[in-house]
N, C-alpha and C positions, 0 to 999 in steps of 0.2 A: 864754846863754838869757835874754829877754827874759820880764817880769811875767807877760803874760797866755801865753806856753807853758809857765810853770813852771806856771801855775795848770789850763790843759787837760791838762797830766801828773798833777798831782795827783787831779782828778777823775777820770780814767782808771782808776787803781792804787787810789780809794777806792771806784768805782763796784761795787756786788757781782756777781758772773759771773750768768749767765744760766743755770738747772740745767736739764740737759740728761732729759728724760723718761725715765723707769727703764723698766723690764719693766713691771713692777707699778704705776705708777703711774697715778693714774687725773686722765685731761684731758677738759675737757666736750669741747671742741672737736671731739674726735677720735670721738666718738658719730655726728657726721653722715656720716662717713666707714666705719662698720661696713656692711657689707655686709647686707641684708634680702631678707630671704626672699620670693616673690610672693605676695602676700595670697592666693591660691587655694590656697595649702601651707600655710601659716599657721593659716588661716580655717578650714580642714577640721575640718567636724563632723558627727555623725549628723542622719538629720533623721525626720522621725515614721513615714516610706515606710520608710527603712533599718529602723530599729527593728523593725514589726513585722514586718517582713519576717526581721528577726534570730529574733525571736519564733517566729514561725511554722517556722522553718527551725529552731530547736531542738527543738519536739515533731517534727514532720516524722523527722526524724534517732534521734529515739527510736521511729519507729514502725518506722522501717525498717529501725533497728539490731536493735530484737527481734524482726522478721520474718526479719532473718537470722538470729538465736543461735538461731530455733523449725527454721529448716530446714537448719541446724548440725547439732542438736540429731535432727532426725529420719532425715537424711542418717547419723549415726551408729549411731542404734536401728534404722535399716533395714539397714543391715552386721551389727551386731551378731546382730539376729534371724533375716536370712538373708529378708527380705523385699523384696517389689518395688519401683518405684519409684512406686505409686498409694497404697503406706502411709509416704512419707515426711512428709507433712507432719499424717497425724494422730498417726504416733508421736510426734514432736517436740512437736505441743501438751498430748498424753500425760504427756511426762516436763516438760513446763512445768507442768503442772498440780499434779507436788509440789512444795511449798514453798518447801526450798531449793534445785530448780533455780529456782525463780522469782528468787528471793533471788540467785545468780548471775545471771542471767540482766539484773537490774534493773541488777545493781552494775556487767555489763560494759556495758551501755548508757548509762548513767549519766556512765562515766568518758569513754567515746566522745563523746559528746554534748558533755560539758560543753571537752573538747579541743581539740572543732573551731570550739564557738562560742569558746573564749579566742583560739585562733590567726586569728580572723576579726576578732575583734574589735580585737588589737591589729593584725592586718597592714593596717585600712582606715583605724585612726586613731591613728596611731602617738603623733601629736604631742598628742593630749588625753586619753592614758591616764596619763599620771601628772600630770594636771592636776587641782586640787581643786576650784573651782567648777567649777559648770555652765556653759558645755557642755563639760567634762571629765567624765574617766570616773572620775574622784576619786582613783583606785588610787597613792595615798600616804598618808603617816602624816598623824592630825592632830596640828594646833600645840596642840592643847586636850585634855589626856589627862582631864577631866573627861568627856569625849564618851563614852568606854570603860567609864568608870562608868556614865554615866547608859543604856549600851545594856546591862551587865548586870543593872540593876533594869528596864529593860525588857523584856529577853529573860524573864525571871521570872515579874512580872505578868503579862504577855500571856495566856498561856496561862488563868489562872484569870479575869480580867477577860472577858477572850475566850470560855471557859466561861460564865460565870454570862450572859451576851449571847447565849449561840447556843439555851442550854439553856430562857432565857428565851421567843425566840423560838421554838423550837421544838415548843413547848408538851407537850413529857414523849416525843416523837419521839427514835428513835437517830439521832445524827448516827456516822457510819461512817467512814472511812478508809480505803483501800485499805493504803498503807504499812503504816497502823497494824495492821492485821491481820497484811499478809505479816511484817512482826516478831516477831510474838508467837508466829507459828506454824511460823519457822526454828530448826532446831537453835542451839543455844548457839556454836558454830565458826565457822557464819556470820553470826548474831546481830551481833558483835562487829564484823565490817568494816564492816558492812551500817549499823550505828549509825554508826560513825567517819564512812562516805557524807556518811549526812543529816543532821547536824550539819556537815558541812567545805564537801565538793564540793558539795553540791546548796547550800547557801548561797552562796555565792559566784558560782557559775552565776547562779543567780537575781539576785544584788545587782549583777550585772554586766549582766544584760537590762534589769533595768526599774528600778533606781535609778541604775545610771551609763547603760545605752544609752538608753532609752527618755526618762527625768528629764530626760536632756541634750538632748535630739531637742526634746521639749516645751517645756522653758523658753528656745528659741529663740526663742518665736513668743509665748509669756505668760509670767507672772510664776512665779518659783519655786513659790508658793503652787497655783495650778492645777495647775501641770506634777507638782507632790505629791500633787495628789488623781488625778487623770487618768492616774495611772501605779499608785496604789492601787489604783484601778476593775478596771484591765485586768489588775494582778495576780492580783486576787481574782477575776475572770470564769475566768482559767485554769485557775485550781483545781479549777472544778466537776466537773470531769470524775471526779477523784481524789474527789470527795463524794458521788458520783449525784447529782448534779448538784441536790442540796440548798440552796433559796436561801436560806433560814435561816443557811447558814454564811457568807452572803457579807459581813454586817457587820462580822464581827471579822477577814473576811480583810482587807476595806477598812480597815479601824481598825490595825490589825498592819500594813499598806501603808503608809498614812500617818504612821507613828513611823516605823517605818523610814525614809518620805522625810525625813521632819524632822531625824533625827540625819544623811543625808547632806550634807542644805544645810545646817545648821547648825555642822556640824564642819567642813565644807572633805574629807574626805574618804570614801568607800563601807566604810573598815572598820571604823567604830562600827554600822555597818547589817548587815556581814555577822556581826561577833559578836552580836548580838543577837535577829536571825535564826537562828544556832547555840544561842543558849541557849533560843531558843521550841520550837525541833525534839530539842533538849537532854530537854526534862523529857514530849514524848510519847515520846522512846523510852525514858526509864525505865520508862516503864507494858509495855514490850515484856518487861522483866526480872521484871516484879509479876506475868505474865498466866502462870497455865500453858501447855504445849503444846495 
């Protein structure tokens, strides 16, 4: 063996091997090589049409679910009473008209409604429901457990801030309730699901329409900042109906819209919004337990 092939042997046997890519190991290179989704799968998001269209098809759905439980409801008392079918539907608004069939009546609406907009909502957007900014629907944890905090000194305040605002305006007028009322005036048996409701389900429902659907549709098109107020607006428009349609209420509903927008974009997620939303619905149904029958 001559100099220079002792020396290309040597170099061979010092040179270090070439390591072979693991499972797990991670190579830039091979990024351009993953497989990508069509930006039209990807890109899928609500847009301000879907939204209220989700909207609208939520009350929609409550109109029609209680139109069925009234002629459930009378379809029964007309069996029961041995009556024809021309007093089916005013027996049924009959026995709607005590309390806690109302109170039933709400709860199974309530749960319907809110079932079919979650299963719409996730079956049209699969891929921005556990996504945290906008245009996600936020529905994961946030990285910022201060956000949890700051939604139950929110959920607190509101209601009294919100108070001393509406009462202000309203210049010594009863602001009213419907909820409020049907509470205070259901037996104690149903009292208790009927809270657990609107404190849980009806939160959630809601922080699912107009902070993750709605918020995300809107800050498509403007900055998060609008799409926070513009989703406030239309929150608090819906309400009226539940107020007799009392515009005095509509500043703290927009005010209470707007904290809520703010702890979704600002946490990265919708459940500092829907706790705190729970703790504002929290402290009027305590008033349900203060009020005699």
């Amino acid at each position: 063996m001559n100099a220079s092939a002792g020396a290309r042997a040597t170099r061979r046997w010092t040179q270090p091997a070439r390591k072979r890519p693991g499972l797990f190991s991670m190579d830039a290179n091979r990024l351009t090589d993953l497989t990508v989704s069509p930006p039209e799968q990807t890109s899928r998001a609500p847009t301000p049409w879907q939204a209220v269209a989700l909207i609208t098809l939520y009350f929609v759905l409550q109109l029609a679910i209680g139109s069925l439980v009234t002629l459930v409801a009378g379809v029964v008392a007309t069996l029961h009473d041995g009556g024809g079918l021309g007093a089916v539907v005013p027996l049924g608004r009959r026995w709607l008209g005590q309390s806690d069939a109302t109170a039933v009546a709400v709860m199974i609406t309530l749960l319907m409604s809110a079932a079919a907009i979650t299963y719409l909502s996730r079956h049209w957007w699969p891929q921005r429901w556990s996504e945290g900014a906008p245009p996600g629907l936020g529905f994961t944890s946030s990285p910022h457990p201060v956000f949890y905090l700051a939604a139950l000194a929110a959920g607190l305040a509101m209601p009294f801030v919100g108070g001393v605002l509406t009462q202000w305006l309203a210049q010594g007028h009863e602001v009213s309730q419907d909820i409020k009322q049907l509470g205070a005036n259901t037996s104690l048996a149903l009292r208790l699901p009927l809270a657990v409701l609107v404190i849980s389900i009806g939160p959630m429902v809601e922080e699912l329409l107009f902070r993750g659907v709605l918020l995300s549709a809107i800050a498509r098109y403007t900055s998060n900042g609008v799409a926070i107020v513009l989703s406030a607006l239309l929150f608090a428009c819906v309400h009226l109906p539940d107020l007799s349609f009392l515009w005095y209420a509509l500043p703290n509903l927009a005010l209470l819209g707007m904290i809520l927008g703010w702890l979704r974009v600002q946490s990265g997620s919708i459940w500092p919004a829907v706790v705190a939303h729970g703790m504002n619905n929290l402290l009027a149904v305590v008033s349900w337990f203060m009020l005699s029958r």
